[in-house]
C-alpha positions in Angstrom: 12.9 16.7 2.3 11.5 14.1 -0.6 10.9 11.4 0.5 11.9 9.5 -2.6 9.6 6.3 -3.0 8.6 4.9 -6.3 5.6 3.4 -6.9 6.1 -1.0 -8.0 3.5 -2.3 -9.9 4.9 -5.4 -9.6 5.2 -5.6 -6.5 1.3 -4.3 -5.8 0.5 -6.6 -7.6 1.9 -9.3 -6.2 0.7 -8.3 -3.2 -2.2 -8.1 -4.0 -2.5 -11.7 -5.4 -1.0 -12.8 -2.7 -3.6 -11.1 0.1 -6.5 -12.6 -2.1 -5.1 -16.1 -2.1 -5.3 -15.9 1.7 -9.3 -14.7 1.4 -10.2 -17.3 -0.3 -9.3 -16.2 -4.5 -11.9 -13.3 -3.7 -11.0 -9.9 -2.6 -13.7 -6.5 -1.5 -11.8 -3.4 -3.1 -12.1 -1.5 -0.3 -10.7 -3.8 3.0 -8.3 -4.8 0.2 -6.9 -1.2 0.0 -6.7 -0.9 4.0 -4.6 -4.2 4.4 -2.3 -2.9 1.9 -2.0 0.7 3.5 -1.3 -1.1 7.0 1.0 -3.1 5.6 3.2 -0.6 3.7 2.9 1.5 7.0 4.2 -1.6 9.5 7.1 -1.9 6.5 8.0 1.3 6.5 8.5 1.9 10.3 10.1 -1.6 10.4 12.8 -1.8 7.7 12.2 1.8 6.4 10.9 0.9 3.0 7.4 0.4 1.8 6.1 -3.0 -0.7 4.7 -0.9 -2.6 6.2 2.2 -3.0 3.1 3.8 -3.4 2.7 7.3 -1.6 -0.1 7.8 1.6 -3.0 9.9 1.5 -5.6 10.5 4.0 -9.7 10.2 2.6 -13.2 10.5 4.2 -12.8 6.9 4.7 -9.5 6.6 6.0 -5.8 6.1 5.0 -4.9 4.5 1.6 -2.8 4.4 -1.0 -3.0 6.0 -3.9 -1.9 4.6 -7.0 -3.6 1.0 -5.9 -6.8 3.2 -5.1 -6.9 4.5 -8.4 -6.3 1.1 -9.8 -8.7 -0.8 -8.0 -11.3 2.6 -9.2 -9.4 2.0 -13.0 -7.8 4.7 -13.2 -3.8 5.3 -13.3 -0.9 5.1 -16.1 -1.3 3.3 -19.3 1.1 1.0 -18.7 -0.2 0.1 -15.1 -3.6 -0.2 -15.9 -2.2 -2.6 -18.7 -0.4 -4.7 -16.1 -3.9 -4.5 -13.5 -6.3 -5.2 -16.2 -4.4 -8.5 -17.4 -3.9 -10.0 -13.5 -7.6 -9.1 -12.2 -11.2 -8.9 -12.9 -13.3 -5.9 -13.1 -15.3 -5.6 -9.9 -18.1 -7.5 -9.2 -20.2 -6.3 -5.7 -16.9 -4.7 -4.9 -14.4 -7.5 -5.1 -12.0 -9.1 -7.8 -10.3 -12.1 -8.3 -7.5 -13.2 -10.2 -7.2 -13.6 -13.9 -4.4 -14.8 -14.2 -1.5 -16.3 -12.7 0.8 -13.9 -10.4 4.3 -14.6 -9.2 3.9 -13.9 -5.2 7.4 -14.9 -4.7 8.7 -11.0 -5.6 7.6 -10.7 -2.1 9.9 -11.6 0.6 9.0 -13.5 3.7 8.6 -10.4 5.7 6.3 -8.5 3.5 4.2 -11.3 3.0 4.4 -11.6 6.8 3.4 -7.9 6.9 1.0 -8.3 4.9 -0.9 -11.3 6.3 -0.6 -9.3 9.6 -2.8 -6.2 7.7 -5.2 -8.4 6.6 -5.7 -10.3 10.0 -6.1 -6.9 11.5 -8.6 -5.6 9.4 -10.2 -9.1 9.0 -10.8 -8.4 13.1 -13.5 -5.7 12.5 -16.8 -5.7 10.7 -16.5 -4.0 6.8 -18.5 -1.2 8.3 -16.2 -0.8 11.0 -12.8 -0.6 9.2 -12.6 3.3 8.3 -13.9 4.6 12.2 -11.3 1.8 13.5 -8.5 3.5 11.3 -9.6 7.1 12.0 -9.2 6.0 15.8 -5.6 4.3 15.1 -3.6 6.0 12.5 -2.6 9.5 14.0 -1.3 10.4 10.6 -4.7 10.6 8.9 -6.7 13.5 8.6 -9.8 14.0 7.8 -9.7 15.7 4.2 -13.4 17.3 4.4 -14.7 15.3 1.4 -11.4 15.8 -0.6 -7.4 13.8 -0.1 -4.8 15.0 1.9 -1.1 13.5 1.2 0.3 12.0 4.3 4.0 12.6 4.4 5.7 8.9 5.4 8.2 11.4 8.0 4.8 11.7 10.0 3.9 8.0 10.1 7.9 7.4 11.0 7.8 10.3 13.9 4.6 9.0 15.0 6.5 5.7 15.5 9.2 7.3 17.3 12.0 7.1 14.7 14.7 9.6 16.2 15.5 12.7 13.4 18.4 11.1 12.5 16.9 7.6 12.2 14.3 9.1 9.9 17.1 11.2 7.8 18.7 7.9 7.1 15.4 6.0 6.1 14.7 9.2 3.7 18.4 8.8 2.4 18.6 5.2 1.8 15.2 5.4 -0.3 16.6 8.4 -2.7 19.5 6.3 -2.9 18.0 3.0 -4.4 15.8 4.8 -6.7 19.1 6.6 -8.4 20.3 3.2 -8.4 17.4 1.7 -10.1 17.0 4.8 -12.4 20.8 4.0 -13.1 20.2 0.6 -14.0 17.0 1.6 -16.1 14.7 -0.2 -13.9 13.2 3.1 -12.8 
């Protein structure tokens, strides 16, 4: 069963602007990536849809996401990178900051509640901490011996305790808003 989510650049984005304007207008790559994979996770087993959109995938270091991992590494689609490359800096000791401005406001009040919640988490923990803490607290990931492993969002849902048909409904109502969007070209 696909689970149908589309990556939002948009909304990463955003996100993203918005997590640094809570650090301070700086952001390390890496803790940046884990708040945002703990915060699409906590949105996903609360409302059933992620911020992002972007698909799971377990790595030596931990759970991320993938498209924003590639990003933050410069890698991705033309037209994404595009869209990264005008909003933030190229890393400097392993953080970026903003270039220029970025609506936060595509975010609603529970995702940017979700997401101060990731970063308060993983702002909890020493850097050097952050991956052993999520290999300890994220039953989805696995450790991909030096490689990736995709980590299906039913897992992170049945880990939660969605019932079957709770989870068939999640994985129904995501296919259906991306026909919609592909419908309405916004796809």
């Amino acid at each position: 069963m696909s689970f149908g989510m589309k990556f939002d650049i948009e909304k990463s984005v955003s996100a993203i602007a918005f997590l640094m304007e809570r650090q301070g207008g700086c952001l390390d790559m890496f803790l940046a990536i884990k708040m945002l994979y703990l915060a699409d996770k906590q949105a996903l087993i609360r409302w059933g849809k992620t911020i992002t959109g972007d698909s799971f995938v377990s790595l030596p270091k931990g759970p991320v996401l993938t498209k924003i991992y590639n990003l933050f590494k410069g890698n991705g689609s033309a037209r994404d990178l595009q869209r990264w490359k005008a909003c933030f800096s190229e890393p400097v000791n392993h953080s970026i900051h903003l270039l220029s401005q970025v609506d936060v406001d595509l975010l609603s009040e529970r995702e940017k509640e979700a997401l101060d919640e990731a970063r308060l988490e993983v702002n909890n923990f020493a850097p050097w901490d952050v991956a052993d803490w999520l290999h300890d607290t994220c039953p989805e990931w696995t450790d991909p011996n030096g490689s990736s492993l995709p980590i299906d969002p039913i897992l992170i849902l049945e880990n939660a305790g969605r019932s079957e048909q709770e989870i068939a409904n999640i994985v129904k109502s995501n296919q259906y808003h991306n026909k919609t969007l592909a419908m309405l070209g916004l796809n």
